[in-house]
N, C-alpha and C positions, 0 to 999 in steps of 0.2 A: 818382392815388390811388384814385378808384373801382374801378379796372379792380384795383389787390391786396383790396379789400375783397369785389369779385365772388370772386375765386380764393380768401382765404379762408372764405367764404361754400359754397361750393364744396366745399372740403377737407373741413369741418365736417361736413356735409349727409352728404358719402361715408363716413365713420368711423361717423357714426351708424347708416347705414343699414348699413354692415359689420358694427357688434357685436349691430344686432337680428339680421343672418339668421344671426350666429355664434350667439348665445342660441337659435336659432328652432330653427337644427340639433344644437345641446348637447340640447335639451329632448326634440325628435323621437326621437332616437336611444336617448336613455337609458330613453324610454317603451315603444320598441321591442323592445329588449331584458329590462326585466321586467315591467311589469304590461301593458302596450297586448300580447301576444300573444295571437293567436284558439286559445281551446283545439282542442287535435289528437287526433284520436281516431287510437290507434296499435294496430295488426295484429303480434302476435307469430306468428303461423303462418309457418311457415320457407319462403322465397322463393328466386330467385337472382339473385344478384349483377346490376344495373342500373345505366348510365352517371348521373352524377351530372345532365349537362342543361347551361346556360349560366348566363350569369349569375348565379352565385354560388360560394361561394368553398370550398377543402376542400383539406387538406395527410395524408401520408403519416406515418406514425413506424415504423420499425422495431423493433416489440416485438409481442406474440402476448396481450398482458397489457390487455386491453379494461378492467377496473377500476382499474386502472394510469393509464391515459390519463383516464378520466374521473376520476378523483382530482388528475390534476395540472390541470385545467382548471376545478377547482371549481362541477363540476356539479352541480347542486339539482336534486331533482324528476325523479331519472333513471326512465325509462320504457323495458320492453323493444320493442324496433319489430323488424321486416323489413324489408327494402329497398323496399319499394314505399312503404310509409307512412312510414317514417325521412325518405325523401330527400324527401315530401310536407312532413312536418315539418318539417324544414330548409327549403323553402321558403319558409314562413312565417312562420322566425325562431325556430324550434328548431333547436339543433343533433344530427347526426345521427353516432355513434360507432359504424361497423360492423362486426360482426365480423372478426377476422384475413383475408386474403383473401390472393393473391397464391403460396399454396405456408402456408399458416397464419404467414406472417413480419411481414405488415402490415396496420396500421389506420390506416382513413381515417378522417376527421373530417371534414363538409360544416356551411356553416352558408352563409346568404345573409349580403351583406355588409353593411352597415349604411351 
């Protein structure tokens, strides 16, 4: 009898510690994304095209319509960048929407991932 009071003793202990680090990382995350961001000072002076880097994340769309995409993504607080400071911004949890590239048919999107 002691030995199922250990085990649900046990079970208990692990659920609770599961739904703090789920809270811990609900809370992280959401802070991340809008007010805990380090403001970014962004360089409109026109650059060229740089690899986005590792660890982090960025998908393609085929369209040439850069306010288009930032529309459907419901972007706040959009800021013109270059590639050198965009993809600095997106590092740090801004996301980065760069001009057409590819033949003008594609826009990237980079953002780190949360």
């Amino acid at each position: 009898m002691k030995i199922a009071y250990i085990v649900l003793a046990v079970i208990i202990v692990t659920l609770i510690w599961y739904y703090l680090k789920q809270t811990e990382l609900n809370s992280n995350s959401q802070g991340s994304t809008q007010s805990g961001l380090k403001p970014a000072r962004f360089d409109s002076t026109p650059d060229l095209p740089m690899g986005f880097g590792y660890k982090n994340q960025w998908f393609a769309i085929k369209t040439e319509d850069t306010q288009a995409v930032i529309n459907a993504l419901g972007l706040v607080n959009v800021q013109v960048a270059n590639w050198r400071t965009g993809i600095e911004g997106a590092n740090e949890g801004h996301y980065f929407v760069a001009p057409p590239s590819v033949g003008g048919r594609w826009s990237f999107i980079q953002g780190y991932p949360i």
